[in-house]
Structures are given as C-alpha cells and as structure tokens.
C-alpha positions as CSV (number, residue, x, y, z in Angstrom):
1,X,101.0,63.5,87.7
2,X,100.5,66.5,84.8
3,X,102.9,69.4,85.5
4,X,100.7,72.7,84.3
5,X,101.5,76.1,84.4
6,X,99.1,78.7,85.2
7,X,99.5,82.2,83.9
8,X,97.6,85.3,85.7
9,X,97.6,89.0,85.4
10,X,100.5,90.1,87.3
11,X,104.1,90.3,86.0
12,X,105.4,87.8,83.6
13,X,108.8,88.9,82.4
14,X,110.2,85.5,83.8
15,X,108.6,82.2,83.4
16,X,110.2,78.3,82.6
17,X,108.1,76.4,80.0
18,X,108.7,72.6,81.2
19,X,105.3,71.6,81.8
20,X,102.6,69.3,79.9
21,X,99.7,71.9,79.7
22,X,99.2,75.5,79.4
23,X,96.2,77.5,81.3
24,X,95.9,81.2,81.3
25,X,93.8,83.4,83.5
26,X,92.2,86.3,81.0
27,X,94.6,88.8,79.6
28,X,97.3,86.1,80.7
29,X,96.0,84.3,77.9
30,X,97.6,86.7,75.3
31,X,100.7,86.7,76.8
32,X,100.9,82.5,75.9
33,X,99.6,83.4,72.8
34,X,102.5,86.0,71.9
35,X,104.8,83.3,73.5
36,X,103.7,80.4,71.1
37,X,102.8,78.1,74.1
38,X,99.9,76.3,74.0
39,X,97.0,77.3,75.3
40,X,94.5,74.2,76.9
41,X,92.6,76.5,79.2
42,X,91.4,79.6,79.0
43,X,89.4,81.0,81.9
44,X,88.4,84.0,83.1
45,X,85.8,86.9,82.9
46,X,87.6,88.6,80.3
47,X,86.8,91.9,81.6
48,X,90.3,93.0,81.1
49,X,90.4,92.3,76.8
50,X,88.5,94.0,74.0
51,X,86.3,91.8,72.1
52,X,88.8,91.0,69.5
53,X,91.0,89.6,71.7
54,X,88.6,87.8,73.6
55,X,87.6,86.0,69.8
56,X,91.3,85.1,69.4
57,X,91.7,83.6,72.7
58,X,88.3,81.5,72.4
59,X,89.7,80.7,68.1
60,X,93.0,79.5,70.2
61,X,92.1,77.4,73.2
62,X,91.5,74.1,73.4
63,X,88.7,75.0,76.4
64,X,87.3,77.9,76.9
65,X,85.5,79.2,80.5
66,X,84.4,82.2,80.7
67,X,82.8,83.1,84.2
68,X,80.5,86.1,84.6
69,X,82.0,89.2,86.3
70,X,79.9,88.5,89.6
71,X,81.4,85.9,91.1
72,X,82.9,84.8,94.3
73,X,86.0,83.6,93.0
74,X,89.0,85.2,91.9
75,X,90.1,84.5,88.3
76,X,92.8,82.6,89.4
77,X,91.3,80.6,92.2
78,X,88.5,79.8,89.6
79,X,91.4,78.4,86.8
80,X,93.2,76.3,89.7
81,X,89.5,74.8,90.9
82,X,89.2,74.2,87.2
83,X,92.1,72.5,86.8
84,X,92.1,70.5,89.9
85,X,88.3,69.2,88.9
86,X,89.9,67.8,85.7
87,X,93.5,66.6,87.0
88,X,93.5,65.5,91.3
89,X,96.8,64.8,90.9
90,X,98.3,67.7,89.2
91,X,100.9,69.8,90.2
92,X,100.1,73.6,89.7
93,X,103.0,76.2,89.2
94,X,101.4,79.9,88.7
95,X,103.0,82.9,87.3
96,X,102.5,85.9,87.1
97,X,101.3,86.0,91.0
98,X,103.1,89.0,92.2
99,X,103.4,92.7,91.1
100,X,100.3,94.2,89.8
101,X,97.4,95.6,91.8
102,X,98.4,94.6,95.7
103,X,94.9,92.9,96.0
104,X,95.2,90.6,93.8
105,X,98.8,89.7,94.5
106,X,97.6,88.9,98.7
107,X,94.8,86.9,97.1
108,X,97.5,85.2,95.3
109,X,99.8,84.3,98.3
110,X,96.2,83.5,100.2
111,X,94.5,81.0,97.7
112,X,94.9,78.2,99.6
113,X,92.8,80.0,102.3
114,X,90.0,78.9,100.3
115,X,88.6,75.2,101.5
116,X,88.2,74.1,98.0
117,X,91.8,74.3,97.4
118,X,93.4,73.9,100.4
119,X,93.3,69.9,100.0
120,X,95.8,70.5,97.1
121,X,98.2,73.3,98.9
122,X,101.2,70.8,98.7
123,X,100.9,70.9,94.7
124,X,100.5,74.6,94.1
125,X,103.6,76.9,93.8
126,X,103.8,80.4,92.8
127,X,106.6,81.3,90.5
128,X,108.9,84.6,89.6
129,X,112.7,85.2,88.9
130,X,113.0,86.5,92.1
131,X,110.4,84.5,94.6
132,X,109.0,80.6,95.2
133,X,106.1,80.6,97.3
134,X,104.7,77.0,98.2
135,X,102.7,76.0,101.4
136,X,102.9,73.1,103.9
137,X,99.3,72.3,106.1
138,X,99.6,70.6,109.7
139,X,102.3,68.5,110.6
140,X,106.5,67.9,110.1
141,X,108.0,69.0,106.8
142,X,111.6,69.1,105.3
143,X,112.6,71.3,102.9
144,X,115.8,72.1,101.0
145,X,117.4,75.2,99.1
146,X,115.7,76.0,96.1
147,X,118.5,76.6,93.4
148,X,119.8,80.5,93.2
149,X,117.7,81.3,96.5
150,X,119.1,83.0,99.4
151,X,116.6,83.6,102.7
152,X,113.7,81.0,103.3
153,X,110.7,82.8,105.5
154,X,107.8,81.3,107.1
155,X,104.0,83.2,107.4
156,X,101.7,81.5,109.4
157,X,98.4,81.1,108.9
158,X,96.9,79.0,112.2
159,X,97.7,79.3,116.3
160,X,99.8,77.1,118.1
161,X,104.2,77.5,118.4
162,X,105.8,76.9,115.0
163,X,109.0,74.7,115.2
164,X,112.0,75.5,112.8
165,X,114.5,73.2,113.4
166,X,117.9,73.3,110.8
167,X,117.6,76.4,110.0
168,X,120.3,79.3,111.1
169,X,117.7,80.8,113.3
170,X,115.8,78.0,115.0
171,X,112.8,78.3,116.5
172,X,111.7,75.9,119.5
173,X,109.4,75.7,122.6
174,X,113.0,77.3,124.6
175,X,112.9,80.6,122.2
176,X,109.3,80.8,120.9
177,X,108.5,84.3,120.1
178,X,105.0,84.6,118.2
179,X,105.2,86.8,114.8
180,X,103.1,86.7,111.9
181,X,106.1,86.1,109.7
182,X,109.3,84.6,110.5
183,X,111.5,86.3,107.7
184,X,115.1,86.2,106.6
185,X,115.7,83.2,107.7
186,X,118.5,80.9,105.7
187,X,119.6,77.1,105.3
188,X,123.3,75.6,106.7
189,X,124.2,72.3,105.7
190,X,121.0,70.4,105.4
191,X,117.5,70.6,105.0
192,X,115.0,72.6,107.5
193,X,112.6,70.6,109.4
194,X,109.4,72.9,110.5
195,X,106.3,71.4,112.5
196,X,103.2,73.3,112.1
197,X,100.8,72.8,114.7
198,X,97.5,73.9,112.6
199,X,96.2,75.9,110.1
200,X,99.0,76.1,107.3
201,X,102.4,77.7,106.6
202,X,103.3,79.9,103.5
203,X,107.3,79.3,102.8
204,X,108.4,82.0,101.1
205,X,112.1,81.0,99.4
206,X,113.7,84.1,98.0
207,X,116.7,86.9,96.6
208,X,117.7,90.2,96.5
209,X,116.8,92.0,93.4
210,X,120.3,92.1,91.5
C-alpha cells in the first residue's frame, strides 16, 4: 500500500516527508522542487507558472499531465483521480489544502463529494501543522487522538441522526440535536465510536494556533 503525498496550492509552511512518492499539483510542483523531494507526478493546468517554470517542472518530473484550463475537475481532484488510476491501494496525504483562496480550500474539504473518489475517502487525508481532516462513509467507525491534537469535530454530509459515542459530548437517539457540524468536541480515555447513517462524515482533528 504506496504512501504518497500530494502537494496543492494552498499553504505549505508545514509538511512530513515519510512517504514513497511525490505528486504536486501546478505551482505546488516548485515548492518540491526547492525542497529537493522528488517529483513522480506533476499535474495540473499550469495556469499559475510562467513558461520557464512550467519547462523545469516537465525537465523534473518523472510524469508529466498537463490538463487544459477547461475542465471539470479541480487540479487537485484531477492529481488524486490520477493517482488512484495508477495505485487502488494507495493511501493519499495532501498538503497544502487549507489557506489560500476560500474556494479552493471548501473544494478541498469536499473532494470526496465527487463519486469518482468517494470509493477511496478512507485513504485520503488532508494535512497542516495545525489540522487533520480524514472522512468516514456509512457505517460504525473508531477513531483515536491524533498526536498533539486537541478537539475532534464531525461535519456531515448525508440525513439520518449521527451517533457519537466516547466522546465528552455524546451524541445518541436520547439527545439528538441536528447541526451541520458538531464542533469542539474532545476524546476521554478511549477511542470515539460514531455511526453514520448515510452519505459521509468529514472528522476534522485539530488545535489552537499557539
């Protein structure tokens, strides 16, 4: 199971390099470039370098995609169908999600919106000092404290009551309460059991700035 890390427009002062392959998402690319990582994919409509850059990154990359302007993906959402084509079983860490324009950051939090990729929502995870975003689709699901992270929310996409069970604020048929988010919420002792009746759940595991 190939452990890659996908790097897109947004902020990328923080980032871990433990992985197998490299993809960047256009200007992205640079940024793995200046950081003397790899660079297996490049992909993107390159809109956002000048044409020097754009001759460096194709000179650099093992692959090479470059997508017309016109499309109907998102740069990103067109790397991660890209890499999921070429390895099923990979698991997908992206950084460089959040900060930026606040389009493209939602579309970020939303890719797995798209049918194409929400098969493979359990393997994606979006990355930053501060945030770990992953998502969980119908059924029961434990999870546990991610090192350094204080709250744990839940946003759900789908109808139906949301269990929460472990957590310091449960949530059950008794208190039900329907909210597009469910924020703030923290572990105890143990892991967090939540059931999701349909659709999918974005857990969002996080800190205050410092």
């Amino acid at each position: 199971m190939p452990k890659i890390a996908l790097f897109v427009g947004g902020e990328l002062e923080w980032f871990t390099t433990d992985f197998d392959y490299y993809v960047g998402v256009d200007r992205a690319c640079l940024r793995l470039m200046e950081s003397g990582l790899p660079l297996d994919l490049a992909v993107g409509d390159f809109d956002s370098v000048s044409q020097s850059e754009l001759e460096a990154i194709q000179s650099t990359a093992k692959v090479c995609k470059i997508a017309l302007p016109e499309k109907d993906d998102t740069d990103t959402e067109l790397a991660l169908k890209t890499i999921f084509q070429t390895y099923p079983e990979a698991e997908v860490t992206v950084f460089g999600a959040f900060g930026g324009r606040i389009d493209h950051m939602l579309s970020n939090v939303f890719l797995v919106s798209d049918p194409q990729l929400a098969p493979y929502m359990n393997r994606i995870c979006l990355r930053d000092k501060q945030n770990k975003i992953t998502y969980c689709s119908e059924g029961r699901h434990e999870f546990f404290p991610e090192p350094d992270m204080t709250y744990i929310s839940f946003l759900q996409e789908g109808a139906g009551e949301l269990t929460i069970l472990g957590a310091k604020y449960e949530l059950t048929s008794r208190n039900y309460f329907q909210k597009k988010i469910y924020s703030s919420n923290e572990f105890v002792d143990g892991p967090i059991h939540v059931t999701v009746p349909n659709g999918y759940v974005i857990i969002i595991q996080t800190k205050d700035r410092m």
